[in-house]
C-alpha positions as CSV (number, residue, x, y, z in Angstrom):
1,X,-8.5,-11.4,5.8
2,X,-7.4,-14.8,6.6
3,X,-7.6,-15.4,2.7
4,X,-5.1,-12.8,2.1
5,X,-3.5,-14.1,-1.2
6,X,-1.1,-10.8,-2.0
7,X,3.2,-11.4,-2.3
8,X,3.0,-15.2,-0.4
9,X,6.3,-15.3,-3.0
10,X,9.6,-14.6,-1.8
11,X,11.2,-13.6,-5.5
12,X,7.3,-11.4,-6.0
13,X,8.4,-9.8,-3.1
14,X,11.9,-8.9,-4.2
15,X,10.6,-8.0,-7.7
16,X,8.3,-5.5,-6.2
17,X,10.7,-3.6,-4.7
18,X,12.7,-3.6,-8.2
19,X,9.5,-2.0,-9.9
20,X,8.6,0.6,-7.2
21,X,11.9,1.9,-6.6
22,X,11.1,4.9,-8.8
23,X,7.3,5.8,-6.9
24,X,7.5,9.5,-6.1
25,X,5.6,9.1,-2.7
26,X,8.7,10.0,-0.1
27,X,7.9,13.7,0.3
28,X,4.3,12.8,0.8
29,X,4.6,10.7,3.5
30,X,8.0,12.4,4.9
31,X,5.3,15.9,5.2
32,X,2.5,13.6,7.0
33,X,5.1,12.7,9.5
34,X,6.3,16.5,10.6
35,X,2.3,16.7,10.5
36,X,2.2,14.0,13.5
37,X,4.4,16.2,15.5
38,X,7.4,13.8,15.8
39,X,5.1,10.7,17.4
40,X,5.4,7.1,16.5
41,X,4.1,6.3,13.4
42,X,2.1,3.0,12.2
43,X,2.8,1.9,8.8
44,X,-0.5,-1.2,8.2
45,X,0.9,-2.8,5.4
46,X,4.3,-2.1,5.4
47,X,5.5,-4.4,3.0
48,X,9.1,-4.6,2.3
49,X,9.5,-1.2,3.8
50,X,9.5,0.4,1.0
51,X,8.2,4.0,3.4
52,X,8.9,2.5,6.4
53,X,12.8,2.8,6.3
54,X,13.2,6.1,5.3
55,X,10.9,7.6,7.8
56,X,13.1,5.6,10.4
57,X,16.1,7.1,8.5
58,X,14.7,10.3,8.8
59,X,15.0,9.9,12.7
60,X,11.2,8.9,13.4
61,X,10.1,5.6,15.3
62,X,7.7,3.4,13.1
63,X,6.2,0.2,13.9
64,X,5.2,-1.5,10.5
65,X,2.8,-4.7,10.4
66,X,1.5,-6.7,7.1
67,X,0.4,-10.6,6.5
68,X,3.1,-10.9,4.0
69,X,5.4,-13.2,5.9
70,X,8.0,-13.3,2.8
71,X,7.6,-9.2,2.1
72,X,8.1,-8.5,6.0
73,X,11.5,-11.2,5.9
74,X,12.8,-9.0,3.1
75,X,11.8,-5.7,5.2
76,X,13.6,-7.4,8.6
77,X,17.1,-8.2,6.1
78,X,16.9,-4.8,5.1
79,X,16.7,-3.1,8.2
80,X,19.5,-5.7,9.5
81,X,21.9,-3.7,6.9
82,X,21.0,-0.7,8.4
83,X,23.2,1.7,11.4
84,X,21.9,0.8,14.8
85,X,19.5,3.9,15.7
86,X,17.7,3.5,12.7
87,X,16.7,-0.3,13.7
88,X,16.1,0.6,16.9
89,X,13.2,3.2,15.8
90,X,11.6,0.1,14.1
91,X,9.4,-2.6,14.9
92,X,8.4,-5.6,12.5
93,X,4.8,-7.9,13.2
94,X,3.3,-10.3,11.1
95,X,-0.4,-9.3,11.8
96,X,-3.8,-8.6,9.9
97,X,-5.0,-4.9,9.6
98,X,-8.6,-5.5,10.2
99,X,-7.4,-7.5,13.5
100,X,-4.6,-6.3,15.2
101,X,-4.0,-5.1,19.1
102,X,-0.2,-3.5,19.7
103,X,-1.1,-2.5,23.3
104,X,-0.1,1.5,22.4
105,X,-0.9,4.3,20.5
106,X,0.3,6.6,17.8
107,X,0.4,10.0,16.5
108,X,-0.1,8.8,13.1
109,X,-1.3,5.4,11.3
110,X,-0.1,5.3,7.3
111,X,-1.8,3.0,4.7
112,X,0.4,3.5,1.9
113,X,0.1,2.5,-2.2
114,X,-3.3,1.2,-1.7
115,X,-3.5,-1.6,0.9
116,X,-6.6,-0.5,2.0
117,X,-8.0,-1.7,-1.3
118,X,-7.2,-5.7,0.2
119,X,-9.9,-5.3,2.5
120,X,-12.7,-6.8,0.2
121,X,-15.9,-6.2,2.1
122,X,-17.1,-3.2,4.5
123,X,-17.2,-5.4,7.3
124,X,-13.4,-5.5,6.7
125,X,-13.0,-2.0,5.9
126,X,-14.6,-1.2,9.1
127,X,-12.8,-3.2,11.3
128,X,-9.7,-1.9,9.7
129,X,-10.7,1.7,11.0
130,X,-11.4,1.0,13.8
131,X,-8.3,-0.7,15.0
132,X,-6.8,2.1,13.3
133,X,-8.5,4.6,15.5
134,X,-8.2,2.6,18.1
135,X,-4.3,2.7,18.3
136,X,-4.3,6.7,18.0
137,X,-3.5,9.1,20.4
138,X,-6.2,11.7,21.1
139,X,-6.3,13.9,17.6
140,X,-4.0,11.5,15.6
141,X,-4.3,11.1,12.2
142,X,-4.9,8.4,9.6
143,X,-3.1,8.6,6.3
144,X,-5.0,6.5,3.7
145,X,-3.5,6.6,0.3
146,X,-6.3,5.0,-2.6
147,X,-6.7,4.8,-6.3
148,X,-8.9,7.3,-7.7
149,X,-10.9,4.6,-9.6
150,X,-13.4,5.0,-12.1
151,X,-16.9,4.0,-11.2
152,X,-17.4,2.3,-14.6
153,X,-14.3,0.6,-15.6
154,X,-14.0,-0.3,-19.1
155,X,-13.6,-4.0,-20.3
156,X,-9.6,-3.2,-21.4
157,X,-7.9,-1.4,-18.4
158,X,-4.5,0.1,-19.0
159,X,-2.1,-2.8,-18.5
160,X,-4.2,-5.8,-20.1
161,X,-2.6,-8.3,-21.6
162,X,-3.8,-8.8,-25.2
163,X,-4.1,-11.9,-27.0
164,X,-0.5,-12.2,-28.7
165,X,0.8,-12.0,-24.9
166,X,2.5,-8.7,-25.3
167,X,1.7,-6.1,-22.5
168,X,-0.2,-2.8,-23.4
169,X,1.7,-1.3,-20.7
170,X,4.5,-2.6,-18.5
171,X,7.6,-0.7,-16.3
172,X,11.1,-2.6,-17.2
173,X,13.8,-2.2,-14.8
174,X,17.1,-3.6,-14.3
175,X,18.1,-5.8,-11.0
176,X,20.6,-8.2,-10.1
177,X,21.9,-7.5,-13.7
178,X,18.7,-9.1,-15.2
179,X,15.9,-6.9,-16.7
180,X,12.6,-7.2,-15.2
181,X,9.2,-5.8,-17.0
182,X,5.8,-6.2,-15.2
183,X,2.6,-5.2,-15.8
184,X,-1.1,-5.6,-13.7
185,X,-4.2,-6.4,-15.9
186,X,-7.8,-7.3,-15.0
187,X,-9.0,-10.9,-14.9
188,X,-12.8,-9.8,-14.5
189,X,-14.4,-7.0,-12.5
190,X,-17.4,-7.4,-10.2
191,X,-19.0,-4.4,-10.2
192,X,-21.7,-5.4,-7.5
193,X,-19.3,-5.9,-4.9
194,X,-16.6,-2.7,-6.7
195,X,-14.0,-5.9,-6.6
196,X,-11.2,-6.4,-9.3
197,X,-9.8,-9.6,-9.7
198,X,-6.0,-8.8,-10.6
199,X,-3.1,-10.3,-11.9
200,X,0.4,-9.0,-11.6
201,X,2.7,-10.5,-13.8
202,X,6.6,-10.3,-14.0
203,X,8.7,-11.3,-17.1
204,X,12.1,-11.8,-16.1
205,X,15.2,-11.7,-18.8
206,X,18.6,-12.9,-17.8
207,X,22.2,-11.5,-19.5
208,X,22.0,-14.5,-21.4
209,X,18.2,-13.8,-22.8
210,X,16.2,-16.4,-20.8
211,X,12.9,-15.3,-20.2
212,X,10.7,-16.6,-17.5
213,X,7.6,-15.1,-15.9
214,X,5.9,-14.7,-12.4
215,X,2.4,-13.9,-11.6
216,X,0.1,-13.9,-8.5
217,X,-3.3,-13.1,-8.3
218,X,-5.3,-11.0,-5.8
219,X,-8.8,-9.2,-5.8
220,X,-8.5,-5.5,-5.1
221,X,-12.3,-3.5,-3.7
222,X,-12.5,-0.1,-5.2
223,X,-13.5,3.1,-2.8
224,X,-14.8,5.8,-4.0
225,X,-14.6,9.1,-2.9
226,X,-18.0,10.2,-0.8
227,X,-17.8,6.3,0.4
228,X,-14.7,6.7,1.7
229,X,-15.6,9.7,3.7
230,X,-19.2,7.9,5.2
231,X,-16.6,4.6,6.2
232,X,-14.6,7.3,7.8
233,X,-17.6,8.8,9.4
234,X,-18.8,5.3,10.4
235,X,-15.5,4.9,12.2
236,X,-15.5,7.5,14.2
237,X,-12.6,9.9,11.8
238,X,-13.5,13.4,11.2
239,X,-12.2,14.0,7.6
240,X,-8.9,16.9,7.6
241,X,-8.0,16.7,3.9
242,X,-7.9,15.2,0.4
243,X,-5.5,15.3,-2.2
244,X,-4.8,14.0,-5.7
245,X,-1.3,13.6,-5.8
246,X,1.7,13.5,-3.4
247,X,2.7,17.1,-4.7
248,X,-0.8,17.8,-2.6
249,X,-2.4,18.4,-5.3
250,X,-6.5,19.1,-5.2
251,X,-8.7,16.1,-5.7
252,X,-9.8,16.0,-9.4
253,X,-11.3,13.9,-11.6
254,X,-8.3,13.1,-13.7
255,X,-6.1,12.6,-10.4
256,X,-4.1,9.1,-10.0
257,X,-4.6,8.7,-6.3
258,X,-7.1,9.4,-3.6
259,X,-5.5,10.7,-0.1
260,X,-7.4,10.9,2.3
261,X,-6.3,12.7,5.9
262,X,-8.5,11.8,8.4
263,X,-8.4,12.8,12.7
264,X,-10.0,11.3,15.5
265,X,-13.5,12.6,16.0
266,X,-13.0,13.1,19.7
């Protein structure tokens, strides 16, 4: 993942957080903690610590790593603002999750809001896994949390941007009394290699109506369902449960999300 391309800009990074203030994944991964027994936890791809901080809030000890140098600053000045024992149960590193070594192991490793999708080829994936497994305690779980994409996209996904540059479908929120819409459309899929080539885009509007956008591009590799569960296999993970939605909802065909619970097959 040397090429990693994904939030290299500080102000992306600080819009993200904006945008997914409102995602209702905190149960979810609050339940797959209790599920880990009260071990440390492994958050690969921890971004701004979006999850990461309330799980250390909620008393457990979480190590978080992601290539993001920008997102993990704005993850470290956040947990700077935060009560001693709740830093002291985390642990910040730059580092690339098909490549990295942290000398111990955990009760549970989290991939949250599709980072997994980052990893563009199996090789990738693969290695991913298996530094994943690697850094898990005998029956620890992995926690991998996917879209549920359709094998056949269409040519206008949800979110396109249409010729008169008006989005199709954006979130608008308000931040730092400015309101901020963004949107994520599709610059071309390659359906050979299941990669999206994607575009996030934020328009910013100040109090006094200047408008300025953002955007950064990044390809995204779609996993499907059985896929998922031979890379698993492949890995050495014995497959626990899948879901459709945080609420733990059955895996469907109309479900948002793909999460997959996974165990060490030892």
């Amino acid at each position: 993942m040397d090429d990693y391309s994904a939030y290299r800009d500080a102000e992306c990074a600080a819009l993200y957080d904006a945008v997914n203030a409102g995602r209702d994944d905190a149960a979810f991964w609050l339940t797959m903690a209790r599920e880990a027994s009260g071990g440390p936890l492994l958050d690969i791809g921890c971004g701004t610590g979006r999850v990461l901080l309330p799980l250390a809030r909620a008393g457990y000890e979480i190590h978080g790593i992601d290539l993001s140098a920008p997102m993990l600053a704005r993850a470290q000045a956040k947990l700077a603002a935060e009560p001693p024992e709740v830093r002291e149960r985390v642990r910040l590193l730059e580092a690339d999750m098909a490549s990295f070594d942290l000398g111990r192991r955990f009760a549970a490793v989290f991939s949250t809001f599709g980072g997994f999708h980052h990893l563009r080829t199996v090789d990738e994936q693969l290695a991913c896994l298996g530094a994943c497994r690697a850094h898990l305690r005998t029956r620890g779980q992995l926690v991998l949390d996917l879209v549920n994409a359709d094998p056949a996209p269409l040519p206008d996904l949800p979110g396109a941007e249409p010729a008169d540059g008006e989005p199709t479908a954006e979130l608008a929120v308000w931040t730092e009394g400015r309101r901020v819409r963004s949107w994520m459309d599709t610059l071309a899929y390659h359906r050979e290699q299941q990669l999206a080539e994607c575009r996030m885009t934020y328009e910013i509007i100040a109090p006094d109506g200047h408008t300025r956008r953002l955007s950064e591009t990044f390809p995204l590799r779609y996993v499907f369902r059985f896929e998922l569960e031979h890379l698993l296999a492949r890995a050495g993970f014995g497959l626990v449960a899948l879901y459709g939605d945080y609420d733990l909802s059955p895996l469907a065909d109309d479900s948002p999300v793909l999460l997959a619970v996974a165990a060490r097959s030892d």
